[in-house]
Biotite code that builds the C-alpha atoms (Angstrom):
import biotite.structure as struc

atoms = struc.array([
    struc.Atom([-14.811, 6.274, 12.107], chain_id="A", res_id=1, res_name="UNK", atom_name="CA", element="C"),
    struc.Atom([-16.456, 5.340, 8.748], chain_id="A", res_id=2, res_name="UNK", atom_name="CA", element="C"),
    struc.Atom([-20.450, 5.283, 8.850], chain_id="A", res_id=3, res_name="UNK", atom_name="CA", element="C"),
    struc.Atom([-22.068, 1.920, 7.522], chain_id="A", res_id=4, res_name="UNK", atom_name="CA", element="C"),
    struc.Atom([-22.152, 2.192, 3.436], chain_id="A", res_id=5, res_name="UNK", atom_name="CA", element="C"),
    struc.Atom([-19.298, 4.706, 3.215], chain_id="A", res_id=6, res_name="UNK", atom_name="CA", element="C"),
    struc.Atom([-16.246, 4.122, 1.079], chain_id="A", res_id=7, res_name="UNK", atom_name="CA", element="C"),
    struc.Atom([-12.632, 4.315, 1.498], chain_id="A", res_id=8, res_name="UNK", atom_name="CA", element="C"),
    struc.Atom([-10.550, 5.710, -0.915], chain_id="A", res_id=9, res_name="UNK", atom_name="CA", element="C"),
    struc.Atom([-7.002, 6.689, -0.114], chain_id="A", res_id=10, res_name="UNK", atom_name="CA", element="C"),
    struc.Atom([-3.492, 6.320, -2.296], chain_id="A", res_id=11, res_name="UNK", atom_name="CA", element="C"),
    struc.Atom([-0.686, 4.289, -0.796], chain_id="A", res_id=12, res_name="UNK", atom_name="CA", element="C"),
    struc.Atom([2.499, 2.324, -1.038], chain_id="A", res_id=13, res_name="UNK", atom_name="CA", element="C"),
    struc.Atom([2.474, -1.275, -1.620], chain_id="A", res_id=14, res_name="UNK", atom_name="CA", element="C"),
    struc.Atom([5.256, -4.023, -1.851], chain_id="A", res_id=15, res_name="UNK", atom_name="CA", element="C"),
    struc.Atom([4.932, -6.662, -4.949], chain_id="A", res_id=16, res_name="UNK", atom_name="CA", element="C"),
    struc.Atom([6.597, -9.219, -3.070], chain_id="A", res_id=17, res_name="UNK", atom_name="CA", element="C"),
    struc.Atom([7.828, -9.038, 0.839], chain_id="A", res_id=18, res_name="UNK", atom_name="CA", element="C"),
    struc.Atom([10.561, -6.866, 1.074], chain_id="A", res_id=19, res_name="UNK", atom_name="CA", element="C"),
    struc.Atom([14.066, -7.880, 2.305], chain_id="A", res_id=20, res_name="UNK", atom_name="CA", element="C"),
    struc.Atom([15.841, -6.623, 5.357], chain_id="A", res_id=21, res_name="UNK", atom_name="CA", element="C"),
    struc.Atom([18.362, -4.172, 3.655], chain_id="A", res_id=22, res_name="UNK", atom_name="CA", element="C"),
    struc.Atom([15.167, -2.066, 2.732], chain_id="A", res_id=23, res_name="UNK", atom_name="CA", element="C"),
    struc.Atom([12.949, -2.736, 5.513], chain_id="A", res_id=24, res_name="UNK", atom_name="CA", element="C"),
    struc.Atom([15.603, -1.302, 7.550], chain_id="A", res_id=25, res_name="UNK", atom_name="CA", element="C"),
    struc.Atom([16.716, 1.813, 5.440], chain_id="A", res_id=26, res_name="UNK", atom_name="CA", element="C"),
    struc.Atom([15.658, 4.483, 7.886], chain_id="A", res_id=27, res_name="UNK", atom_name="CA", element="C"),
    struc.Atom([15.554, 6.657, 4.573], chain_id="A", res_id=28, res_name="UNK", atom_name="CA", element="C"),
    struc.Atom([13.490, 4.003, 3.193], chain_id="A", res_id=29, res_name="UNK", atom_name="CA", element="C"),
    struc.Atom([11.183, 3.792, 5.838], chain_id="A", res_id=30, res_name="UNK", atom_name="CA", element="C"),
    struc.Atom([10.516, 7.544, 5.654], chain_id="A", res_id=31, res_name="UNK", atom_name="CA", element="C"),
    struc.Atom([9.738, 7.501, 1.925], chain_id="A", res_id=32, res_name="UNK", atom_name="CA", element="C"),
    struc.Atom([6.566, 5.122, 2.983], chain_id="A", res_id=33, res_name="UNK", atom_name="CA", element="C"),
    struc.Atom([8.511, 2.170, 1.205], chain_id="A", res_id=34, res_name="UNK", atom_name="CA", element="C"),
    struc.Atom([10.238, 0.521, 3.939], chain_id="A", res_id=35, res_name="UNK", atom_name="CA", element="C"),
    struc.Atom([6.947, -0.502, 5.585], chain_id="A", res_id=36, res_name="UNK", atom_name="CA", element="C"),
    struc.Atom([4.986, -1.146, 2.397], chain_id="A", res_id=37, res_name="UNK", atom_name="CA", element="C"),
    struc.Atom([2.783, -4.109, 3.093], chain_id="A", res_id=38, res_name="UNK", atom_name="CA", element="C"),
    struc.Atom([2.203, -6.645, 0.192], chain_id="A", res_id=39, res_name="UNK", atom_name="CA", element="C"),
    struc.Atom([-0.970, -5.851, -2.028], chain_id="A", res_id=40, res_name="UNK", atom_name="CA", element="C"),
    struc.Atom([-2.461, -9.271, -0.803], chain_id="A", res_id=41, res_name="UNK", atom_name="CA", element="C"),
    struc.Atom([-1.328, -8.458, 3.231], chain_id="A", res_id=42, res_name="UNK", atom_name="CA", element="C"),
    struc.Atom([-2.994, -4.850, 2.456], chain_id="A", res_id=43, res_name="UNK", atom_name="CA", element="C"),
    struc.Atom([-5.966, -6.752, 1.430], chain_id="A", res_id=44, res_name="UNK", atom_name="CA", element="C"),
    struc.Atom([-6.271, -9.538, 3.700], chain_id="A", res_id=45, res_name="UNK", atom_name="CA", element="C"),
    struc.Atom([-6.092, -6.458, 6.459], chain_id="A", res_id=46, res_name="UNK", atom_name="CA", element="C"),
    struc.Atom([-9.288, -4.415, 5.340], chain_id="A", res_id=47, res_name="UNK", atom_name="CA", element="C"),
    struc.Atom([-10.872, -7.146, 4.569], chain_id="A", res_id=48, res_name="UNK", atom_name="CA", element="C"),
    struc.Atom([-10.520, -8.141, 8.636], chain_id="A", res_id=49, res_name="UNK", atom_name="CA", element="C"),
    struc.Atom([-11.353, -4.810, 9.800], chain_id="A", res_id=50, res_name="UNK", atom_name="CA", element="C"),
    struc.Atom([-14.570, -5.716, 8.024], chain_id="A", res_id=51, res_name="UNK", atom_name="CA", element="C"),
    struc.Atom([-14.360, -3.708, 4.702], chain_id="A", res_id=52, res_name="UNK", atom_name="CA", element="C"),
    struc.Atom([-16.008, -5.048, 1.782], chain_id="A", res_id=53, res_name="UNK", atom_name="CA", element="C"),
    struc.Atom([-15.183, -4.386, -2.253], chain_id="A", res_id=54, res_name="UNK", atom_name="CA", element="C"),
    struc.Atom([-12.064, -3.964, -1.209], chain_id="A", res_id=55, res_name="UNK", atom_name="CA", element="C"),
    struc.Atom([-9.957, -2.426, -4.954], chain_id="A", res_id=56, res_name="UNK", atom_name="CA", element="C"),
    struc.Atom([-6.760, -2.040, -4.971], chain_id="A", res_id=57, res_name="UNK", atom_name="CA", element="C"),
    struc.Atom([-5.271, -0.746, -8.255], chain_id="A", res_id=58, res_name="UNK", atom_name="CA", element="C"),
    struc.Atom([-1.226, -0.899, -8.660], chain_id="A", res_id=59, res_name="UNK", atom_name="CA", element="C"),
    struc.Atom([0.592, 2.130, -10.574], chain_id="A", res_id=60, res_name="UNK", atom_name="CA", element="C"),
    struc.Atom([4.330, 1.719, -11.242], chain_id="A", res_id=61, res_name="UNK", atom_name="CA", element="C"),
    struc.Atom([6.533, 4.313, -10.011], chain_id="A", res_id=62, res_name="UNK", atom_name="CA", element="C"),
    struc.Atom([8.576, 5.878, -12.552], chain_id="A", res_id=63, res_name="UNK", atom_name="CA", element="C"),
    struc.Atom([12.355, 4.596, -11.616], chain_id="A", res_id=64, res_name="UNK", atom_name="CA", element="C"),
    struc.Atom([12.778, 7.841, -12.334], chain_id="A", res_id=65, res_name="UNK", atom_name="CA", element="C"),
    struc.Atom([11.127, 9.419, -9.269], chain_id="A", res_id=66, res_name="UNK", atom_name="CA", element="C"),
    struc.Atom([12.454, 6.826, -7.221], chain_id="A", res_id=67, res_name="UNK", atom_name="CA", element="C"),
    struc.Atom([16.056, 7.627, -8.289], chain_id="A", res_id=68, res_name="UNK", atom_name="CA", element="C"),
    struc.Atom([15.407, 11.469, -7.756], chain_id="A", res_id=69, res_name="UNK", atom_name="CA", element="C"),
    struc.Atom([14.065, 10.327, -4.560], chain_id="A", res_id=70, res_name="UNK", atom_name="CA", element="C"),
    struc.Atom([16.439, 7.832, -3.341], chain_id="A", res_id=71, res_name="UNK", atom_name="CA", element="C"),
    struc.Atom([19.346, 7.762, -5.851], chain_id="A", res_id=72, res_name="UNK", atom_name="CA", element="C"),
    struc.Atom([21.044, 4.183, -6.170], chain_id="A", res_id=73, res_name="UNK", atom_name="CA", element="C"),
    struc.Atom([18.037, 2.266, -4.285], chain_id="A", res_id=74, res_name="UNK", atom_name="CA", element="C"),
    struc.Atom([16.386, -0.964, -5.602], chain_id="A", res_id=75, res_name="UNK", atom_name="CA", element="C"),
    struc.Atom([13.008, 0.072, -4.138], chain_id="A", res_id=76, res_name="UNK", atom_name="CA", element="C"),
    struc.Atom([11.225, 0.034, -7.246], chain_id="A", res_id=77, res_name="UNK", atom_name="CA", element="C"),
    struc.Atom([11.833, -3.159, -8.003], chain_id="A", res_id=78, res_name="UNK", atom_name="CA", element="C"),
    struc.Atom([9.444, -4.177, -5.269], chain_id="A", res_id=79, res_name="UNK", atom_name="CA", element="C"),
    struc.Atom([6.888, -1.246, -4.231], chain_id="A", res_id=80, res_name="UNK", atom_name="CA", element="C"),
    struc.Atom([3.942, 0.262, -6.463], chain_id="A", res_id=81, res_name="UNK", atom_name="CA", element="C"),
    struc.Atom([2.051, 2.873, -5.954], chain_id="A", res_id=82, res_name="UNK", atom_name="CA", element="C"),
    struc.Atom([-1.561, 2.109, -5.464], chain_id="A", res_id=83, res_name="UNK", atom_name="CA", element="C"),
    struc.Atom([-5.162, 3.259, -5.501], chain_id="A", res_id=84, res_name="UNK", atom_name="CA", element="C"),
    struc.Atom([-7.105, 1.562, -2.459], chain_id="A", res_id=85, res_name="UNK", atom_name="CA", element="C"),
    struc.Atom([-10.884, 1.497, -1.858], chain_id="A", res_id=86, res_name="UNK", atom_name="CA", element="C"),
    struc.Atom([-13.327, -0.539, -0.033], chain_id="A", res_id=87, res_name="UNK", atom_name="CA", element="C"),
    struc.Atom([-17.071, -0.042, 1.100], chain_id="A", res_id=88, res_name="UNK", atom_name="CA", element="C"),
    struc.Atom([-18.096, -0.340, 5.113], chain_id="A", res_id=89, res_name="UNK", atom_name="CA", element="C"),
    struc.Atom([-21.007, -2.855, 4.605], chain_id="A", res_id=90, res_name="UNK", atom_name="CA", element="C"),
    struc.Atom([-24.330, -1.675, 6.190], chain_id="A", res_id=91, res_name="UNK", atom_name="CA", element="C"),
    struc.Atom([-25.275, -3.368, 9.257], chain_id="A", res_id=92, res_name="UNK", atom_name="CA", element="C"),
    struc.Atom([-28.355, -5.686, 8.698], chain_id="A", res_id=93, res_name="UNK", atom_name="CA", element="C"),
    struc.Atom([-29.610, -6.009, 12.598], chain_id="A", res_id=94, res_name="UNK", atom_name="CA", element="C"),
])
């Protein structure tokens, strides 16, 4: 539980575009965080309804590099980022 007026700040996996079946359903995939990386705007849209405000979400490319070390042959990073996410629980006014 976040108090009223405190931020959110963690770093996360995020899909540019939605991702298709083959890697949604990689169980390797799934376990490198990738397979079940929402969409930035989905990722938004979500805080946003749990009531977060300011809501920042700041993509980093993963170096294909990693991802290859990681999961050699995959096509992941063609479609996830890494990103910075933070958002503000507004204050209650009552």
């Amino acid at each position: 539980m976040l108090k009223p007026g405190g931020s959110l700040a963690v770093s996360d996996i995020v899909a540019l575009k939605p991702l298709p079946e083959d890697i949604r359903k990689d169980l390797a995939l799934v376990s490198a965080c990738i397979g079940g990386a929402a969409t930035i705007r989905d990722t938004q849209q979500m805080l946003e309804q749990a009531g977060f405000e300011n809501v920042s979400i700041t993509p980093q490319k993963i170096p294909q590099e990693l991802i290859d070390q990681m999961l050699p042959g995959s096509l992941a990073g063609d479609y996830v980022l890494s990103a910075t996410i933070e958002a503000v629980k507004p204050v209650s006014h009552t």
